[in-house]
C-alpha positions as CSV (number, residue, x, y, z in Angstrom):
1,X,-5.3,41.7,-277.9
2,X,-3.3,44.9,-277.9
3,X,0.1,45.9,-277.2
4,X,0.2,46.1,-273.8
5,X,-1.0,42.6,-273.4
6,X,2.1,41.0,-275.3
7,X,4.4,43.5,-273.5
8,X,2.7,41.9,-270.1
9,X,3.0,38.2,-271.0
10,X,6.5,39.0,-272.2
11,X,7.1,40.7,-268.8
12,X,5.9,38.0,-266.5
13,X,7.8,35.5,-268.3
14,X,11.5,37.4,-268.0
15,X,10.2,37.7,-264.6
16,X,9.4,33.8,-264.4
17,X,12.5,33.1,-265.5
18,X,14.5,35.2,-263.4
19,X,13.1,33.5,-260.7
20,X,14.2,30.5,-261.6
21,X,17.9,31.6,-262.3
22,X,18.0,33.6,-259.0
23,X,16.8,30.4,-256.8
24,X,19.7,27.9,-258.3
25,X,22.0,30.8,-257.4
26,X,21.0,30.8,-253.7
27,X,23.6,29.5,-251.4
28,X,23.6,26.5,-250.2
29,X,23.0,25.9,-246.4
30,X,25.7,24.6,-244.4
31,X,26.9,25.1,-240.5
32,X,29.0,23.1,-238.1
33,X,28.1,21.1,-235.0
34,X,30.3,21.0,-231.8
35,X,28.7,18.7,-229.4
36,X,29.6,15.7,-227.4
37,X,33.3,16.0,-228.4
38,X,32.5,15.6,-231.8
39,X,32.9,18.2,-234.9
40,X,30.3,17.3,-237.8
41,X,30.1,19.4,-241.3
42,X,26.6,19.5,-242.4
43,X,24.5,20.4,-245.3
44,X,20.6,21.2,-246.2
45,X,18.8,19.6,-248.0
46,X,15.0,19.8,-249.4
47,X,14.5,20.9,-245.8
48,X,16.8,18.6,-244.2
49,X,20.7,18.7,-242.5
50,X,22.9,16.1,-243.7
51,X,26.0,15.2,-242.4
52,X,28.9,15.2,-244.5
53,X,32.0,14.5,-242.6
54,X,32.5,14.1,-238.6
55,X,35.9,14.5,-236.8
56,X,36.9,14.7,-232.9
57,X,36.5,18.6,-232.1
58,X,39.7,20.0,-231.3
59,X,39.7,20.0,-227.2
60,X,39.2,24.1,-226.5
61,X,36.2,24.0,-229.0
62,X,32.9,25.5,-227.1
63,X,29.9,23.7,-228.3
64,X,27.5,25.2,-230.6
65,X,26.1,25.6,-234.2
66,X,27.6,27.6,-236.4
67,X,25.9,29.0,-239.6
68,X,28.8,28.9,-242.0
69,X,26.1,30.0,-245.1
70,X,25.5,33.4,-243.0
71,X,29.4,34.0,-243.0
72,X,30.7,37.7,-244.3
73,X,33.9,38.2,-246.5
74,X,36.3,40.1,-244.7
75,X,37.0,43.9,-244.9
76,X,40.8,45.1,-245.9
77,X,42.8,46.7,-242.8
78,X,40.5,45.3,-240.5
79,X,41.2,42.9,-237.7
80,X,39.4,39.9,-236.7
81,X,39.4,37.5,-233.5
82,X,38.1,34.6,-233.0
83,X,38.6,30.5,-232.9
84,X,38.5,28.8,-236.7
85,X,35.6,26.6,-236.9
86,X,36.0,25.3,-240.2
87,X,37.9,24.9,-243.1
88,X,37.7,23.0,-246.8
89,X,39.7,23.4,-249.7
90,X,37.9,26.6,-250.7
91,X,37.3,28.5,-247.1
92,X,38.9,28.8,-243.7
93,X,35.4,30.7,-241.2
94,X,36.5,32.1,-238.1
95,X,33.7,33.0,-235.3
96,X,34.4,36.1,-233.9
97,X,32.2,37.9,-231.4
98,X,29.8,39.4,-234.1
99,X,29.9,37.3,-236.6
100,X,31.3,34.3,-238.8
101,X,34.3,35.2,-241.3
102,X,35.0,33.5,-244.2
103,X,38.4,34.2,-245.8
104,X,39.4,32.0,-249.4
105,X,42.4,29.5,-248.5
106,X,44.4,31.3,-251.2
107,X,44.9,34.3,-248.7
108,X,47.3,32.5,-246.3
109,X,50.8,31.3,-246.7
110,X,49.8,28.3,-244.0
111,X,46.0,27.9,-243.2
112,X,45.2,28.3,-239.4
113,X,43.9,24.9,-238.0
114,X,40.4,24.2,-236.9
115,X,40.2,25.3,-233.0
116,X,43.0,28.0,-233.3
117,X,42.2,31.1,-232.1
118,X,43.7,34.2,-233.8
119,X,43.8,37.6,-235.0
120,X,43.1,37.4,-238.9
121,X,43.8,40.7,-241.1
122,X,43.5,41.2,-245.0
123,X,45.6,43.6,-246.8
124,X,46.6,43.6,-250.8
125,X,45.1,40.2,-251.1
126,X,47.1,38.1,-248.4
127,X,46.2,37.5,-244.4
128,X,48.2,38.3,-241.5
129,X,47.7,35.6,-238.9
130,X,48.8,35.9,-235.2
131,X,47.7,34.2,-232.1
132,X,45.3,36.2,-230.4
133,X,45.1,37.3,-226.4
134,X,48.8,36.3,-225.6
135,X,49.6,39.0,-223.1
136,X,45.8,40.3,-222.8
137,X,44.5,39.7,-219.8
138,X,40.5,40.2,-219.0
139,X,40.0,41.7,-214.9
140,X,37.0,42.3,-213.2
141,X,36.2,45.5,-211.4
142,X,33.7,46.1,-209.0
């Protein structure tokens, strides 16, 4: 067997193993449910969701899933709207029109409560939180 045989075994098995590393490091699945008046946490596993915890949703909540794993860290300077969907000790994930926002709790001086709808910004490392639409009002034109 010469070199380039060991150099290929040796190869596929970083490669092997790098697999394995990269698919314990892949995020765990989770979203929230909004249906029936009812708020429920969920998790995947082996294929399936589990439900974790359930509360009453707060009474403006729409119903819907929401992919909290699919959730994007937000940019500096830039403003986000939307209701909170979730929180933990960890997170606080606001859906805003585009997307899902996940901000770390350690951000905010007091943590937005699930079913708030605000205007969320990030700068040097803290969030700005104010109630979003008070004054805007949306018109129709023909």
């Amino acid at each position: 067997m010469g070199g380039g045989g060991i150099l290929k075994t040796v190869l596929l098995e970083l490669f092997t193993s790098f697999l394995k590393i990269f698919s314990r490091m892949e995020a765990e699945k989770q979203r929230v449910l909004v249906l029936n008046k009812q708020h429920l946490f969920e998790t995947e596993k082996d294929g399936k969701w589990i439900t974790q915890a359930v509360k009453p949703a707060p009474a403006n909540m729409k119903p819907g899933i929401y992919l909290l794993h699919t959730a994007k860290s937000p940019q500096d300077s830039v403003r986000y709207e939307g209701q909170i969907v979730f929180q933990n000790d960890s997170y606080v994930y606001q859906k805003t029109r585009q997307s899902i926002v996940k901000y770390p709790c350690s951000l905010f001086s007091s943590v937005p409560s699930i079913g708030e709808v605000v205007s969320i910004s990030v700068k040097d490392k803290a969030a700005t939180v104010e109630k979003a639409g008070i004054g805007e009002k949306k018109t129709l034109t023909r």
